[in-house]
N, C-alpha and C positions, 0 to 999 in steps of 0.2 A: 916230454910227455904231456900230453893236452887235458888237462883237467876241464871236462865234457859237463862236467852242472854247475861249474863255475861260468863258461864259454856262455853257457845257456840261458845265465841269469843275464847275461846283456841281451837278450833277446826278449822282452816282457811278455808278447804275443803268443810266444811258446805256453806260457802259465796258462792262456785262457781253455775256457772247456766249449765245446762244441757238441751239440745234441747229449748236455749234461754229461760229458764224457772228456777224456782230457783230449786234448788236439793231439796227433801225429799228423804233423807236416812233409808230405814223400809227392811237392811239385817243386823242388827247388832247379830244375833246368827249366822251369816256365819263368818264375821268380824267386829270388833269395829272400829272408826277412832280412829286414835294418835292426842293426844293435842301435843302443842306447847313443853311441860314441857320433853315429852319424847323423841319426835325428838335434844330438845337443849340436852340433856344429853347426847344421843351418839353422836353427832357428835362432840360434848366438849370432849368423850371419845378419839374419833379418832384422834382429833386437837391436844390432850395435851398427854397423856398418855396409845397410843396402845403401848401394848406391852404382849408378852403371861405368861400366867400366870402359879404360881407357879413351875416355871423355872430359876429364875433368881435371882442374887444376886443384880443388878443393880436398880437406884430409880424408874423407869418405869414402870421393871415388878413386883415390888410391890406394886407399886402403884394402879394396875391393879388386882394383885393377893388379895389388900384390897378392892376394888369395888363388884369385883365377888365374895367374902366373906361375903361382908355386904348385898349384891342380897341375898344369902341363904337364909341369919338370916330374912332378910324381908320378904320373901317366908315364913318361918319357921311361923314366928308370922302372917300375912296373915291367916294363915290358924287354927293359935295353936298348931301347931306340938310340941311334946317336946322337940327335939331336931335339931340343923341344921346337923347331922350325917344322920337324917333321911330323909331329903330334896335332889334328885338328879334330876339335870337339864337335861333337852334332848330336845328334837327339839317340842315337844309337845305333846299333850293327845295321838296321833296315835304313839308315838313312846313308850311311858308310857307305855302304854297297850298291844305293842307288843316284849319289855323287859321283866312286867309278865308273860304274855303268854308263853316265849319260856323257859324263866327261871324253869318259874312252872312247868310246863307241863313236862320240862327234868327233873326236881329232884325230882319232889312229884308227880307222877305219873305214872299210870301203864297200860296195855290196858285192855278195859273194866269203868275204873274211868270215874266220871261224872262231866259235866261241867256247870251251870244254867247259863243262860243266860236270858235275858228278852224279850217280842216283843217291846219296846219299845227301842229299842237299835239301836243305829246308826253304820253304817257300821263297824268304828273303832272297837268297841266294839264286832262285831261280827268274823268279816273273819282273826283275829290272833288269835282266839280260833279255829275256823275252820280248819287251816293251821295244829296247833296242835296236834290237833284230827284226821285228812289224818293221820299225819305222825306215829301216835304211837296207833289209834286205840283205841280214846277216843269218849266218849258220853257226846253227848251236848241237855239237856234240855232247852223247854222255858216257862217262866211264861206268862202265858195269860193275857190280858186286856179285863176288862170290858168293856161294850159299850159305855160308857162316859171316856174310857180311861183312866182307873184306874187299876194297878196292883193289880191283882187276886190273894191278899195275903192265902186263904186257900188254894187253887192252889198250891201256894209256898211251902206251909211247907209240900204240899205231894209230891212233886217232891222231894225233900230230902230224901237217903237212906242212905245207909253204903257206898256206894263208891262214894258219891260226894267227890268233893277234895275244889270245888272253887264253888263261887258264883261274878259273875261280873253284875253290873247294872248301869243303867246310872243312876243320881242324881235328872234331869230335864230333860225332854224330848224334842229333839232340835223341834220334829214336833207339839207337842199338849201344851209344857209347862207345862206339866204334873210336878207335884214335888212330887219324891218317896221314902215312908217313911223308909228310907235307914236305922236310928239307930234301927228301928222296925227287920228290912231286916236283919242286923247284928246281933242282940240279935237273932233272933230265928235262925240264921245259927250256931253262937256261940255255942248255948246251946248243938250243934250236933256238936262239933268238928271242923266246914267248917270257914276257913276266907272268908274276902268279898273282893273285889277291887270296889270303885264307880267313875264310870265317870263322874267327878269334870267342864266338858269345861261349862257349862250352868246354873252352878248355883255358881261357884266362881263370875264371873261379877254381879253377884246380889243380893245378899246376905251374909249375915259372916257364914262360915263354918268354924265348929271347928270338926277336927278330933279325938281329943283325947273325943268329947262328944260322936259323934258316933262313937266310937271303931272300926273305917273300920281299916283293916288291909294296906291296898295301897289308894291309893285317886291321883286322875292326872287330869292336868288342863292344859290350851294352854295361852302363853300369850298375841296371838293377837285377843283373846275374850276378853279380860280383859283392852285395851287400850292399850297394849304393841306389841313390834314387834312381826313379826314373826317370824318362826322356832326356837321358845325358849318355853319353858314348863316347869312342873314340877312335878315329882313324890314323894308321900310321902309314906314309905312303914316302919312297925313296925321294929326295929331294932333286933328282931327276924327272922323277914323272909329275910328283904336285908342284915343278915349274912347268911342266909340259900341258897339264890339264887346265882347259876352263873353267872360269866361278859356274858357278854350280849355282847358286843366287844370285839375284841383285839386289842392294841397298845401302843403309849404312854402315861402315865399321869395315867394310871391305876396299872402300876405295880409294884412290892417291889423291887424284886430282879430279876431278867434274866441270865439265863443260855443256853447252846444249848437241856440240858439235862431240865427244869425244871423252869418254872414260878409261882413264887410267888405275889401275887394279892396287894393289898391295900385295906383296912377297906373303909366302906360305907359310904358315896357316892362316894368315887372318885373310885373304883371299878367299877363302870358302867358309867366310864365319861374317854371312851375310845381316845386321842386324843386332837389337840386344842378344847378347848368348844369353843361354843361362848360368849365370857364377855362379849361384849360389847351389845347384845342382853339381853344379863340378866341382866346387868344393865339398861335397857330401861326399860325391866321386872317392876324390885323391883323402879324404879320412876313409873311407869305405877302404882302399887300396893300402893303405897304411897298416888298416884292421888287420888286416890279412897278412900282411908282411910280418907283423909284431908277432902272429900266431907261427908263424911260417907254413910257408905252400910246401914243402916235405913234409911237414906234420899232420898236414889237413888231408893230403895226398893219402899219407898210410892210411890212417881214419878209414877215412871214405874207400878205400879200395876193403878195407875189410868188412864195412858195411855191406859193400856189393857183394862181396863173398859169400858172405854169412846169407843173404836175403836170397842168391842163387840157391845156395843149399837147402835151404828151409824153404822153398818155393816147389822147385826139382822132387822133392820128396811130396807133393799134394800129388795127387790122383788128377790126371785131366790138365796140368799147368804142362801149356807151352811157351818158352823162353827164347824168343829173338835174338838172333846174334850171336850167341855164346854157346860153342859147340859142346858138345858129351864132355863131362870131363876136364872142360876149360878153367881155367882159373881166371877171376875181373882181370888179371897184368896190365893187360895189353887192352881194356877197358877202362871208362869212367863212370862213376854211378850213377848208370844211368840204367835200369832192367825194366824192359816192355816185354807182356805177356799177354798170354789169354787161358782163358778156363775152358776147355772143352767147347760146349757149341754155346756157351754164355753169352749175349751179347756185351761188350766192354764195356758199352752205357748203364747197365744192369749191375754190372760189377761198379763200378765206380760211384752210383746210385748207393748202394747196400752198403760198400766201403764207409763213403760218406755219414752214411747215420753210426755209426760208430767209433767216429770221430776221426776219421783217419780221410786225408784228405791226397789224392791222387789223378794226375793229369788221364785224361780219358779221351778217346778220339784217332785222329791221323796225324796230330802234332804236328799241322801244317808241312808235312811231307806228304803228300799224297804220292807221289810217283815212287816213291818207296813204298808204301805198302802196296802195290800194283802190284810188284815185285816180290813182295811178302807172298802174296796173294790172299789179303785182310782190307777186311774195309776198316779197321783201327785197333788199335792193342789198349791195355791198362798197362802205363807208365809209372813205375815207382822212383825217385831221383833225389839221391842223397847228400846231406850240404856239412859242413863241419860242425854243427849240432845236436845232429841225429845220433842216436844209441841203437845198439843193441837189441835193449827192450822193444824201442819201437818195430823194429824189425818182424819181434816176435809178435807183435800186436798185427801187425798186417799180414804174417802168414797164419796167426790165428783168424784174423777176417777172413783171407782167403777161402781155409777151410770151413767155417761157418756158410759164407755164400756158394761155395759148392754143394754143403749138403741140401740147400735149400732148392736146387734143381733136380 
């Protein structure tokens, strides 16, 4: 059982008040806040033992080069990757997926080849396939969504021909919460030859994902979804293919041997970890991942799926609230808290606005999905998205905002 104002007291930010009013935090799929646990660990990094890693003979930057080591292996198990060879850090899911992208795309492909993509997919996932595709004269498929917001799996398997190469989808969908049945998505890509990548930023924070169950060939995740800093991530890709793929950079930390004539690479990961990394980030990281493990993802899972619950209810019941994604009668199950709506003919910027000065603080916009809301047929929703913190109350706090900014139209 998860004692929720204890959880919260590692949170300080949570305390402060906002337009004299207490904060309710409901953007946690843009960012997570950092407990106390991760902030003490890097700046304990910084105080005692910066120094860059595996460069050194000295006790400092071993010391360091053992931290950034043990990140991996946490990462690695995090996720159940088989191996930490297979685990490479970058700055996060947007950089993950545009080292696939450039990789694949240069070595296993040809123009004419095809690329699946999903509507459901956040920018990330879409415009470094796009990039791709300009440049060498690829074709990019998209899987359709149902009207409750469900990937149009026979759809899928006839978009698949002989020259797909790749199939990339998001995991959860950062706008409906959508959860996609990716090992399903993998096996029938598989059965034709195609590896997958899933966009891991939305359902690492909330649930155990195990790679080696769902046979994804890549899988990438951000760490300041997860309660960790930012500009740190992680990519996990089959030791088949991250020998197969080019550096993705060039510099140092990457290489064997250097010549004016002739550069020889280094074995995966540090092949694509062009340059100082950031340790001290990934070590926030793998405490961040720890945080979470100690709480457990079943227990954060129930949480938060009851949050969604309760906020659909008390949503559904305003006058004028329309809820994406979640049909009549649905229950969050087969959702993550993540609830996008809109008031009547409100604009979202307006609601988000008025939310705002009441201290309640809500992503507003397209949520860089624009070709979803195409689909939608909205130029953007008010996003509410729940993290292991959140209560109840606040709940009731935002569907009494709701109600309040409606009557005021």
């Amino acid at each position: 059982m998860m004692n929720i104002e204890l959880l919260r007291s590692d949170f300080p930010i949570l305390s402060r008040r906002v337009y004299d009013k207490p904060l309710v935090y409901l953007d946690n799929a843009a960012t997570t806040q950092k407990p106390l646990v991760v902030l003490d660990a890097m700046r304990q990094e910084y105080l005692n033992v910066n120094s860059n890693v595996h460069r050194g003979v000295h006790w400092m930057s071993q010391q360091a080069t053992e931290l950034y080591e043990q990140a991996r292996q946490t990462v690695c198990q995090y996720i159940n990757a088989p191996s930490v060879s297979d685990i490479v850090f970058t700055r996060g899911t947007t950089e993950g997926i545009n080292l696939v992208a450039h990789g694949f795309c240069q070595s296993c492909m040809r123009e004419g080849d095809e690329i699946i993509l999903s509507t459901l997919e956040h920018h990330s996932n879409i415009v470094p396939w796009q990039l791709q595709a300009e440049r060498l004269g690829l074709v990019i498929k998209v899987i359709p969504i149902t009207d409750d917001g469900q990937l149009d799996m026979q759809a899928f398997v006839n978009l698949i021909t002989e020259r797909t190469r790749i199939v990339a989808v998001t995991h959860v969908s950062n706008v409906l919460g959508t959860v996609n049945p990716v090992a399903r998505i993998v096996r029938l890509a598989h059965e034709r030859g195609v590896p997958v990548l899933v966009d891991g930023a939305q359902s690492a924070p909330h649930f155990k994902v195990d790679v080696q169950a769902m046979d994804c060939d890549f899988f990438v995740f951000s760490g300041h979804k997860v309660y960790g800093p930012t500009g740190i991530g992680a990519l996990y890709g089959k030791e088949e293919w991250l020998d197969r793929l080019p550096p993705y950079q060039g510099g140092g930390e990457m290489i064997a041997r250097v010549t004016f004539e002739k550069t020889t690479f280094e074995r995966p990961p540090l092949k694509f970890e062009a340059g100082t990394p950031d340790y001290i980030a990934a070590h926030g990281l793998a405490t961040a991942l720890n945080y979470v493990s100690q709480i457990g993802l079943d227990n954060i899972a129930k949480h938060e799926h009851e949050l969604a619950r309760y906020a659909i209810d008390r949503l559904r019941a305003i006058d004028g609230v329309k809820i994406y994604g979640h049909a009549d009668g649905e229950t969050a199950h087969v959702h993550e808290p993540v609830v996008s709506f809109n008031v009547a003919d409100i604009h979202h910027m307006d609601i988000g606005t008025l939310l705002d000065r009441l201290g309640i603080a809500v992503r507003t916009g397209h949520h860089c999905a624009q070709p979803l809301m195409d689909r939608l047929g909205v130029l953007g929703t008010v996003r509410a998205s729940f993290a292991l913190y959140n209560t109840m109350e606040e709940v009731d706090r935002l569907a009494d905002g709701i109600e309040r900014v409606a009557k005021m139209f």
